[in-house]
RODO-2510 file (C-alpha; in nm, 4 decimals, decimal comma):
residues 464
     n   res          X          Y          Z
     1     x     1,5119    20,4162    13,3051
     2     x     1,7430    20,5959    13,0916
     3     x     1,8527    20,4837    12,7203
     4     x     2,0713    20,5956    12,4412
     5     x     2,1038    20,4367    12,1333
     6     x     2,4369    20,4223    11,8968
     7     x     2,4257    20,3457    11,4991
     8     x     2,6917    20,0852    11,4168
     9     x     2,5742    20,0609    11,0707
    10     x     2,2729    20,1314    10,9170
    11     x     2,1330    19,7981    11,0021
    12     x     2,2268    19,7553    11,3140
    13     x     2,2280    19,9453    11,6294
    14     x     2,3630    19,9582    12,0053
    15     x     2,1326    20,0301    12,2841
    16     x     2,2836    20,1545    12,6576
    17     x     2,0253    20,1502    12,9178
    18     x     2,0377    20,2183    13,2872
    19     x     1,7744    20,1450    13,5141
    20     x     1,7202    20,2356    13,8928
    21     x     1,7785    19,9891    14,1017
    22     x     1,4537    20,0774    14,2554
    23     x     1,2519    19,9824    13,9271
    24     x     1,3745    19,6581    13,9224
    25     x     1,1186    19,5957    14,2711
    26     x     0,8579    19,4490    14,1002
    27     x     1,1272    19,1945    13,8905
    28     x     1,2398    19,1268    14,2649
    29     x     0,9399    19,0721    14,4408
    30     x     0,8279    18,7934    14,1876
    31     x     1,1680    18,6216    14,2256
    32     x     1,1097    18,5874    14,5361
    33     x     0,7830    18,4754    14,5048
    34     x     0,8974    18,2091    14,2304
    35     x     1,1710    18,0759    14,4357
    36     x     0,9476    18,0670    14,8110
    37     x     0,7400    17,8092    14,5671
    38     x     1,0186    17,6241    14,4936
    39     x     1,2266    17,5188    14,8434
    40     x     1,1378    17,3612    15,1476
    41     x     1,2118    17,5160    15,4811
    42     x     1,0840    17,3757    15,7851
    43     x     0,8659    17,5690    15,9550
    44     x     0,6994    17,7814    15,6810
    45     x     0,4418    17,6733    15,4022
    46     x     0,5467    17,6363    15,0257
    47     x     0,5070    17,9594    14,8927
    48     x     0,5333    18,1916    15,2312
    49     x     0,8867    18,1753    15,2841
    50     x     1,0193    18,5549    15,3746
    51     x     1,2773    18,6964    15,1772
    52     x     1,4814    18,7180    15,4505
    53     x     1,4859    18,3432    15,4925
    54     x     1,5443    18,2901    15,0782
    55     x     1,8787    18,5163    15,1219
    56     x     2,0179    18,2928    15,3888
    57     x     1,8841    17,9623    15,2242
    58     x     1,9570    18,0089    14,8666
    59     x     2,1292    18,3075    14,8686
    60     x     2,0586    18,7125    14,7378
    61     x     2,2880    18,6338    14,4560
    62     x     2,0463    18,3694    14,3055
    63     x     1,7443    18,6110    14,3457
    64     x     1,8947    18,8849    14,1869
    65     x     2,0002    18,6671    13,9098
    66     x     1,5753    18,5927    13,8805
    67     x     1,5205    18,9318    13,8860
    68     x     1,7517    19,0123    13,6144
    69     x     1,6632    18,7574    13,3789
    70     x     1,3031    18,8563    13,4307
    71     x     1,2788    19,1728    13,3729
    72     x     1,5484    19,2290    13,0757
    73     x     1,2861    19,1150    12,8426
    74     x     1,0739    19,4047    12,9438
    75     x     1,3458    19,6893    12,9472
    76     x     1,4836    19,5641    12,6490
    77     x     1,1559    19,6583    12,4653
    78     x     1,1162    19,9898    12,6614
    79     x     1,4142    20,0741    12,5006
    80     x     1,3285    19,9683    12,1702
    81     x     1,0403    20,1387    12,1710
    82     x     1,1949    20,4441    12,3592
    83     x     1,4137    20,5042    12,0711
    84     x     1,1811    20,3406    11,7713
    85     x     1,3742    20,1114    11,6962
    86     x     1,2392    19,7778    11,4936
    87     x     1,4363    19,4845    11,5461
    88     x     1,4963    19,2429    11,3117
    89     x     1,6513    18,9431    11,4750
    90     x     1,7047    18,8691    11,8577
    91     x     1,9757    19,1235    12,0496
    92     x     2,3338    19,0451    12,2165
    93     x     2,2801    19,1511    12,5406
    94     x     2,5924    19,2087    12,7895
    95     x     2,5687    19,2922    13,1353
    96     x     2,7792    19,5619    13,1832
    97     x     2,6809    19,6670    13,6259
    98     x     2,4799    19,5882    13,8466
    99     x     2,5647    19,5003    14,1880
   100     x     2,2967    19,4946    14,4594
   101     x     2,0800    19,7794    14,5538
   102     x     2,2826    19,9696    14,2589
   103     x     2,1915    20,0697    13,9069
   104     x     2,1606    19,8091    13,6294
   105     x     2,3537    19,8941    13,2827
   106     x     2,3296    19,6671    12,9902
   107     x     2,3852    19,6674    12,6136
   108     x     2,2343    19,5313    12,3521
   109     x     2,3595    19,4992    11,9571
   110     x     2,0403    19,4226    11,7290
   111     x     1,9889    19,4280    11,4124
   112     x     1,7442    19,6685    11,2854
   113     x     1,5033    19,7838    11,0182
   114     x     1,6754    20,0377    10,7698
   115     x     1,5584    20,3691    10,6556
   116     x     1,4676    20,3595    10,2859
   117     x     1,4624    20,6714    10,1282
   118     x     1,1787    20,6102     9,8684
   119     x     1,2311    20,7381     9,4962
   120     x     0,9387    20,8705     9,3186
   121     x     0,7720    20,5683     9,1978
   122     x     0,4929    20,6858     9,0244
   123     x     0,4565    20,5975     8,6369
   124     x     0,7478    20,4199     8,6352
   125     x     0,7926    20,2100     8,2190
   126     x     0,8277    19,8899     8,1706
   127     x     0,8366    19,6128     7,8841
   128     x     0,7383    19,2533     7,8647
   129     x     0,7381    19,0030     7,6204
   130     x     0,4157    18,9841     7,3408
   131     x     0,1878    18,7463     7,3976
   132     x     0,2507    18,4891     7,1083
   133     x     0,0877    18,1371     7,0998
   134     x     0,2082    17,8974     6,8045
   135     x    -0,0130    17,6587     6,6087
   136     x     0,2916    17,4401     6,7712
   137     x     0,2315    17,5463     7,1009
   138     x    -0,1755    17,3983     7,0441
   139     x    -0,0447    17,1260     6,8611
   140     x     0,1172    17,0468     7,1739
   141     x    -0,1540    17,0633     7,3780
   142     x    -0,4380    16,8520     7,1480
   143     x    -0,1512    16,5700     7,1638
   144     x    -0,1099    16,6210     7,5179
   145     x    -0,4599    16,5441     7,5631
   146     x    -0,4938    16,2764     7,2676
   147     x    -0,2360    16,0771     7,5049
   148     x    -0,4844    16,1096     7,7782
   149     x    -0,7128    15,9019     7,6084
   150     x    -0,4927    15,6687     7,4328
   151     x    -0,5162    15,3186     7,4638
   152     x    -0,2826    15,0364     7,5448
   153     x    -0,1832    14,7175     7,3280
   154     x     0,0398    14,4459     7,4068
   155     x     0,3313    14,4014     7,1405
   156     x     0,5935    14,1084     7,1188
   157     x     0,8654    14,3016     6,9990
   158     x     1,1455    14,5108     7,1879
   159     x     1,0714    14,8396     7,3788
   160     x     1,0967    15,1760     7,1955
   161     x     1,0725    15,5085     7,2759
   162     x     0,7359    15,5921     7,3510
   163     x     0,6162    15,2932     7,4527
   164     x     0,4859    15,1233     7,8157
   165     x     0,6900    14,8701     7,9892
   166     x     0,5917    14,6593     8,2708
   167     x     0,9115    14,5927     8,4450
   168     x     1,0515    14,4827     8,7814
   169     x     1,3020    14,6986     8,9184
   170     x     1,6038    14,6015     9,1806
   171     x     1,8982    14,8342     9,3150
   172     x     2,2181    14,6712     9,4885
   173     x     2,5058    14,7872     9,6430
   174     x     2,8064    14,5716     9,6676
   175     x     2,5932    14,2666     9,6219
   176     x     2,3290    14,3763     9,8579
   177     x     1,9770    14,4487     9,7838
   178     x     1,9220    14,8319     9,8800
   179     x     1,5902    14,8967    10,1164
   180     x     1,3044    15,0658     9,9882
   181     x     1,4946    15,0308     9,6358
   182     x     1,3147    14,7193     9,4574
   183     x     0,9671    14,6576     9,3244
   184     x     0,7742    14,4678     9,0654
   185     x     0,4995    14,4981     8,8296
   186     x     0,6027    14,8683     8,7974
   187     x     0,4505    15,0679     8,4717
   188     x     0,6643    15,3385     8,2833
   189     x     0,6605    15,4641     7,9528
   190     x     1,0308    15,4588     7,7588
   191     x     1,1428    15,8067     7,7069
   192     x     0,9559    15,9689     7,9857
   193     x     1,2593    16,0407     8,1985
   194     x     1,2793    16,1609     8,5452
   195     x     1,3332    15,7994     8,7243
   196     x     1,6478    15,6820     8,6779
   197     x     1,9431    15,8298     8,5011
   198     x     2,0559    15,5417     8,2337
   199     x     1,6667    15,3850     8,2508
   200     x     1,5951    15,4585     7,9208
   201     x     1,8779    15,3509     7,7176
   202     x     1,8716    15,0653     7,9581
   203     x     1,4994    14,9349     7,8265
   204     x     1,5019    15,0595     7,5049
   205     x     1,5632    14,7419     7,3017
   206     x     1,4596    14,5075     7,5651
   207     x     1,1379    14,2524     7,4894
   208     x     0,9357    14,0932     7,7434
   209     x     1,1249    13,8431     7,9465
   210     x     1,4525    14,0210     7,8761
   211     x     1,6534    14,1634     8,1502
   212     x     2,0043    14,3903     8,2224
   213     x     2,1988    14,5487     8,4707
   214     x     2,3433    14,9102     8,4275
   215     x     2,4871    15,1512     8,7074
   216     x     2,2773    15,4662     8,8164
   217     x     2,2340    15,6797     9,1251
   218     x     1,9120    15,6720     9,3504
   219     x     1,7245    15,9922     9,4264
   220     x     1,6736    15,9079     9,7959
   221     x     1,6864    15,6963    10,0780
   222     x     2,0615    15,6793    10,2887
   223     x     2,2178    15,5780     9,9511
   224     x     2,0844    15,9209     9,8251
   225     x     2,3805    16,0633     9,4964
   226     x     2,5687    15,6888     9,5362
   227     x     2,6373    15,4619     9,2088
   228     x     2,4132    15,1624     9,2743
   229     x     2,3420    14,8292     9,0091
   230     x     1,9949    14,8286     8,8842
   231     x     1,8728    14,5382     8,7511
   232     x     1,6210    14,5707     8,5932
   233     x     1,3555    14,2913     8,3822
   234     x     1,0507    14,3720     8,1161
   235     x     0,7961    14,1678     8,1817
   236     x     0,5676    14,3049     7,9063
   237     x     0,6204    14,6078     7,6264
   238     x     0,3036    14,7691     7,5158
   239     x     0,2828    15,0275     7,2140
   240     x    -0,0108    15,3338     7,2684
   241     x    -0,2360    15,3865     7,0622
   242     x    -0,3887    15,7373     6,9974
   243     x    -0,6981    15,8345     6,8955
   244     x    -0,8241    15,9566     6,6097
   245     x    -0,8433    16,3521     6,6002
   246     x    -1,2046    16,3845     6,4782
   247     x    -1,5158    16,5373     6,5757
   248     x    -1,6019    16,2002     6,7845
   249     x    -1,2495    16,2422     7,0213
   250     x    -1,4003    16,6417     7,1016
   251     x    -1,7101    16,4925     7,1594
   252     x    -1,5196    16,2288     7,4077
   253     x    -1,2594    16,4238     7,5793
   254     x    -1,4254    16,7733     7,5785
   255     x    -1,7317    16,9438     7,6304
   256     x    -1,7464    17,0533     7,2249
   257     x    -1,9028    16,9085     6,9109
   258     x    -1,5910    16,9834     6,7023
   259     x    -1,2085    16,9068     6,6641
   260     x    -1,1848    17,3235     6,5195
   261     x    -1,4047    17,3985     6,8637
   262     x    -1,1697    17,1871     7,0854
   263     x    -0,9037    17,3610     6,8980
   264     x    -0,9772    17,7484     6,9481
   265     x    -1,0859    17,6435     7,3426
   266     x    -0,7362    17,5238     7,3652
   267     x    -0,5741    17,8266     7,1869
   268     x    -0,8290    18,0486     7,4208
   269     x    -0,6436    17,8482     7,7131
   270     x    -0,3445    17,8938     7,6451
   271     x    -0,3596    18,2491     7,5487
   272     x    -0,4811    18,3205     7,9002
   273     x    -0,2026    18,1403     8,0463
   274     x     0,0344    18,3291     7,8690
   275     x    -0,1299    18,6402     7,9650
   276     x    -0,1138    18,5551     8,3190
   277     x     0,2501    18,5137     8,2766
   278     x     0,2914    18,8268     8,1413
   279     x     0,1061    18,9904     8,4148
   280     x     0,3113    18,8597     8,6410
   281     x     0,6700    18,9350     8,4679
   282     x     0,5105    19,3209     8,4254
   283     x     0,4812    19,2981     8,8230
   284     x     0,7913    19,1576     8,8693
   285     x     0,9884    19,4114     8,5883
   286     x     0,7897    19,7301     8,8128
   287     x     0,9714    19,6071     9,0917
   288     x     1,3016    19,5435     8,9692
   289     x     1,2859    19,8733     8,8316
   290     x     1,2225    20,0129     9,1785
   291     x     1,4613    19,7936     9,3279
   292     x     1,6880    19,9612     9,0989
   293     x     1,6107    20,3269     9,1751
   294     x     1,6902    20,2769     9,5550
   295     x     2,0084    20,1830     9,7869
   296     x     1,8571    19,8901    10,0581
   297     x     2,1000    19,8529    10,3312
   298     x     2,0725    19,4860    10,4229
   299     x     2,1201    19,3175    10,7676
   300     x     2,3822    18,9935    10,6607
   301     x     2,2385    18,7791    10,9402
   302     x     1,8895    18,8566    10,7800
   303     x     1,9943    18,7884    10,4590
   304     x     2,2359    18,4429    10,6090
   305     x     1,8735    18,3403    10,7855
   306     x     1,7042    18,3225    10,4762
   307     x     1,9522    18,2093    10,2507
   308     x     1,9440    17,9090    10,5210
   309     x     1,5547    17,8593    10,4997
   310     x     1,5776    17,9125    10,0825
   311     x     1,8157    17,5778    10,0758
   312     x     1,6115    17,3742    10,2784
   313     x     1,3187    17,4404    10,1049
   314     x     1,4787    17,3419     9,7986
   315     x     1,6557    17,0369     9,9517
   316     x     1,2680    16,9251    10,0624
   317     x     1,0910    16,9825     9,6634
   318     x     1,3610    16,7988     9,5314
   319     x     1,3743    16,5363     9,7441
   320     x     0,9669    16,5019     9,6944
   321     x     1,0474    16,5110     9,3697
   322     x     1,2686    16,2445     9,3575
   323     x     1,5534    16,4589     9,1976
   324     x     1,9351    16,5676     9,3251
   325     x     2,0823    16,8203     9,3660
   326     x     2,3079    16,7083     9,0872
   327     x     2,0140    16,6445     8,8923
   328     x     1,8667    16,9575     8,9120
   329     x     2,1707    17,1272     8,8285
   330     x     2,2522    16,9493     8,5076
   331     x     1,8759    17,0015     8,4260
   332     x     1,8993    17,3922     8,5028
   333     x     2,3014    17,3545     8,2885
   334     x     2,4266    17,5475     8,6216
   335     x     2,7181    17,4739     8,8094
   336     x     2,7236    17,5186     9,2070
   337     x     2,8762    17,8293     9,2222
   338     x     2,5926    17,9729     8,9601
   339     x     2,3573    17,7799     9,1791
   340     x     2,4590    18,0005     9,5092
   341     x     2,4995    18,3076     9,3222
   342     x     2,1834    18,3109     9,1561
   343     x     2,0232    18,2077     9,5134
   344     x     2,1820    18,4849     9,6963
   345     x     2,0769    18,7341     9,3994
   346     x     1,7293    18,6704     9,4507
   347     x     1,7369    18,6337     9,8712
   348     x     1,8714    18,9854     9,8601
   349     x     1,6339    19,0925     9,6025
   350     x     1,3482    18,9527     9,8236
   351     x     1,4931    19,0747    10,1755
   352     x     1,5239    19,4677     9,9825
   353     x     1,1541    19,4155     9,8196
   354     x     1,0264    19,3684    10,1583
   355     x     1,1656    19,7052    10,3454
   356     x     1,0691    19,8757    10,0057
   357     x     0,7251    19,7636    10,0154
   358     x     0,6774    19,8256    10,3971
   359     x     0,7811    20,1980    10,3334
   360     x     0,5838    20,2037    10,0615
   361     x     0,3027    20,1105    10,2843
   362     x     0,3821    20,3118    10,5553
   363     x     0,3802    20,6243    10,2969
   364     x     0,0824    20,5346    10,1517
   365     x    -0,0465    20,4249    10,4870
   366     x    -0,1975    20,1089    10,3522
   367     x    -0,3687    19,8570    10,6112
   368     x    -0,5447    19,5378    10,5679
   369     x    -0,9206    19,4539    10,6506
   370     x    -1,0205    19,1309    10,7955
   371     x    -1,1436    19,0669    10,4762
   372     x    -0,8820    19,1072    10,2869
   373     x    -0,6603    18,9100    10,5221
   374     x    -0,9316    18,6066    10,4844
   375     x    -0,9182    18,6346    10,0862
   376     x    -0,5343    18,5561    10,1001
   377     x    -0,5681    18,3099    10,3891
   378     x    -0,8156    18,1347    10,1701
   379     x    -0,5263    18,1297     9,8381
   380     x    -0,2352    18,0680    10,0147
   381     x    -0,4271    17,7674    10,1298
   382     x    -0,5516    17,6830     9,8111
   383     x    -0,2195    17,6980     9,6417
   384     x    -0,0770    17,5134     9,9033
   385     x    -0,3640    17,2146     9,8324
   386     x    -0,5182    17,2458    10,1994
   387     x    -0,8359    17,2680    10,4018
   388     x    -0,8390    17,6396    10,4301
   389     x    -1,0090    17,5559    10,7899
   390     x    -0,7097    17,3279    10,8418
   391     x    -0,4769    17,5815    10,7056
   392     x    -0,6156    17,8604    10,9146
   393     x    -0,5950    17,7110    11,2288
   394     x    -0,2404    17,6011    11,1368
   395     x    -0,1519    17,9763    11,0962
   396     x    -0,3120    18,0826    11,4034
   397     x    -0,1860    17,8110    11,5970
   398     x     0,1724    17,8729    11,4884
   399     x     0,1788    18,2835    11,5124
   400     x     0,2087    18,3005    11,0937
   401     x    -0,0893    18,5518    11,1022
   402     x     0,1318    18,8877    11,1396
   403     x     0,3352    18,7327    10,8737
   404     x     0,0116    18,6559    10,6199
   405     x    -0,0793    19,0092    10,6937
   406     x     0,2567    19,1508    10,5832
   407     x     0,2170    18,9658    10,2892
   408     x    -0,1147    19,1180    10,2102
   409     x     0,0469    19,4665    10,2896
   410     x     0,3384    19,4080    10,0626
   411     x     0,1300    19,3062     9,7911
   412     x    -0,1399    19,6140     9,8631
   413     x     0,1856    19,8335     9,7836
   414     x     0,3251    19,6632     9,4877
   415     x    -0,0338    19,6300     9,2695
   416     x    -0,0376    20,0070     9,3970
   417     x     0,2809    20,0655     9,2441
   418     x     0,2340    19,8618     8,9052
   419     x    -0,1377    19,9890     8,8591
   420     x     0,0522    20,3033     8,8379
   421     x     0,3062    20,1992     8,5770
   422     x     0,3097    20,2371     8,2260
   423     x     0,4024    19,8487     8,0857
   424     x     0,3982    19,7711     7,7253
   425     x     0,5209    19,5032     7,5278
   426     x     0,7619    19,4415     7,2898
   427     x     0,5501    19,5280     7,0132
   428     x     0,4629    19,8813     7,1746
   429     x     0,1229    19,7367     7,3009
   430     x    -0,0162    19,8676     7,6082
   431     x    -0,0929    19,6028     7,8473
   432     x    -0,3538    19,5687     8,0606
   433     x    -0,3452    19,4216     8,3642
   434     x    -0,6579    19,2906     8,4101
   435     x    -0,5308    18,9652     8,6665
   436     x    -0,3618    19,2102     8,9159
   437     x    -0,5161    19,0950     9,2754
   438     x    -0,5633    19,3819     9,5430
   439     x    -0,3116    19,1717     9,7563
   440     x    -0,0204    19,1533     9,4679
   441     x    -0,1093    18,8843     9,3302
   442     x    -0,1658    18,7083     8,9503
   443     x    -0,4798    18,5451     8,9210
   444     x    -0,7803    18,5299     8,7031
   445     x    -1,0553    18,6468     8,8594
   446     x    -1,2281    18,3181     8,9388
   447     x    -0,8909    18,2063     9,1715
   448     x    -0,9225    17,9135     8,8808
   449     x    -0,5926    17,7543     8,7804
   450     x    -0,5304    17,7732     8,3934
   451     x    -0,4326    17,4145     8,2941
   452     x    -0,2087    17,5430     8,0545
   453     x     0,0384    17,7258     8,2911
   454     x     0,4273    17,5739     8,2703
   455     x     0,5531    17,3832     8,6019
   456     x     0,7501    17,5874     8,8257
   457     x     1,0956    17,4646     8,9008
   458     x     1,2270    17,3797     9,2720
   459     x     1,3363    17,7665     9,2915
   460     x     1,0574    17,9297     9,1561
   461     x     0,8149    17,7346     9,4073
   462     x     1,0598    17,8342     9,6699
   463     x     0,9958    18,2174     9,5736
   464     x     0,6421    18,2043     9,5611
***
């Protein structure tokens, strides 16, 4: 077999192969074996019909058609590998001869890995924010957690904000009730948000017995984004009740003697969760700065593939979380067209990172261990909230291992990269970065979650 390979860009390539018609024997001997196993003809068994017989029952055409299809597959890697080429997505492949007992020529367009030509990376500067926590910021917190043990007390007067309503809830359209979109004896607290657009000036006011109507939008089912009339009744308002911030509430709701204990743990949290954060915009300001030093040629179907899969991952949080699109964008003050921008922005970003990181790798010939590659099994599955067993055999089953241990390798790179960069903050600090993982990623070193780390939003969940 002979190949040649012609660069129509520098992610994508065109491969020209010929191949002896007498190397295709093998490819034609199991056609004919496939299709002997598949006719009838008097006379001989399933499966021992001569060739001779197939070409006069079914036809050399047919068989050489089996042959073909069977063995492209195979030359089409030959080539690849011939000419080193990695693909990237699946080839267009064009016949371009081959009659019988003749040479087969085809083509095929793919596109392919680029070469990166890596800058020097080494010591590369960065700056990140301080890390600043407020007496606000606890403040926060200690009523965040005074709320947790608050308690409840009926109240005949109207709802305000702040306080619990029992209410029953009912959504029409045109008159009709709306499936899935009723229920009763439902428990929210006035203010909270995140229900019902128009649900909280709706209640507010309203004392037990009372009900209204007002005109909102549901956050899923088939009337998903369409105005709908909620009516909605308070069957009982009922005011919280904190309690008091003294020694006896530590004693209650934490493990300390003291409310200035309770405090400084709290201050101690949150000052670790803000240093986590910082670790992980230092990682993520060493790569943009790399990203920066370095032209990425990227493959548009690569980049269209992804942009696909980034959409629909979004589409799926927000619909778990019971928000729209619309929603989301008015939370996030973006328009649309910001929306897609900012989306593409960081698919390319991502799609670059990744042939970055895999020359970095291949320079610094980095490989993963099976331990290394269980470690990161055993995260991913913990930040994903599964049975690492369950998760596991999920990846296996599926064919996601090569892709975990890509992951691992891109992240080997990266902490290889930032452990050699010089990050400081804004006051000139040097910082640390003590919660770099091997694998790339921000952790402490216990793997435990710090309770007083922000919620992502739909896109930043669809990064990570």
């Amino acid at each position: 077999m002979k190949s040649a390979v012609e660069t129509l860009s520098p992610t994508r390539a065109k491969l020209t192969v010929e191949v002896p018609f007498e190397e295709l024997k093998p490819s034609l001997d199991a056609a004919y074996k496939k299709i002997a196993q598949q006719i009838n003809v008097p006379g001989f068994r399933r499966g021992k019909v001569p060739p001779m017989v197939i070409d006069r029952q079914v036809g050399r055409a047919a068989v050489l058609d089996e042959a073909i299809n069977e063995a492209l597959p195979k030359l089409y890697v030959e080539a690849l590998q011939a000419n080193e080429l990695e693909p990237l997505a699946q080839p267009e492949i064009d016949i371009t001869k081959f009659e019988d007992n003749q040479t087969l020529e085809f083509t095929a367009e793919v596109d392919v890995r680029p070469e990166v030509e890596l800058p020097d990376y080494t010591g590369l500067a960065v700056t990140v924010d301080d890390v600043t926590v407020s007496d606000q910021d606890v403040e926060e917190q200690v009523q965040n957690l005074r709320e947790r043990f608050a308690s409840l007390s009926e109240v005949e007067r109207a709802a305000a904000d702040g306080d619990f309503v029992v209410m029953d809830l009912v959504a029409k359209k045109d008159g009709e009730v709306v499936e899935g979109a009723e229920a009763t004896g439902l428990s929210y607290q006035v203010g909270k948000g995140g229900m019902l657009d128009g649900l909280d000036e709706a209640l507010t006011g309203l004392s037990a017995g009372d009900e209204t109507t007002f005109t909102s939008q549901l956050v899923g089912g088939d009337q998903l984004g369409e105005d709908v009339d909620v009516e909605v009744k308070v069957t009982s308002v009922k005011e919280q009740e904190l309690p008091e911030l003294d020694d006896d509430f530590a004693q209650t709701a934490s493990e300390f003697d003291t409310v200035a204990e309770l405090t400084e743990d709290v201050r101690t949290r949150l000052t670790r969760g803000k240093r986590l954060e910082q670790a992980a915009a230092a990682r993520d300001a060493v790569l943009e700065k790399l990203l920066d030093l370095v032209d990425v040629p990227l493959p548009e179907t690569v980049v269209e593939s992804e942009l696909t899969a980034r959409r629909e991952q979004i589409t799926q949080q927000l619909t778990m979380a019971g928000m729209t699109m619309e929603a989301y964008l008015d939370s996030e003050e973006q328009t649309v067209d910001e929306f897609e921008a900012d989306l593409e922005k960081r698919v390319r970003d991502a799609v670059a990172a990744q042939f970055v990181l895999d020359q970095v790798a291949k320079t610094e010939e980095i490989g993963v261990n099976e331990g290394e590659l269980q470690e990161h099994l055993m995260r991913r599955a913990q930040q994903s909230g599964q049975n690492p067993q369950e998760f596991i055999q999920h990846m296996l089953e599926h064919n996601h291992i090569p892709e975990m241990v890509s992951e691992v390798v891109r992240g080997k790179a990266l902490a290889s990269i930032v452990e050699g960069a010089t990050v400081t903050d804004e006051s000139g600090n040097h910082v640390e970065l003590k919660n770099l993982q091997p694998d790339g990623t921000i952790a402490e070193p216990s793997d435990e979650v710090d309770e007083a780390g922000t919620d992502e939003t739909a896109e930043e969940k669809a990064d990570a």
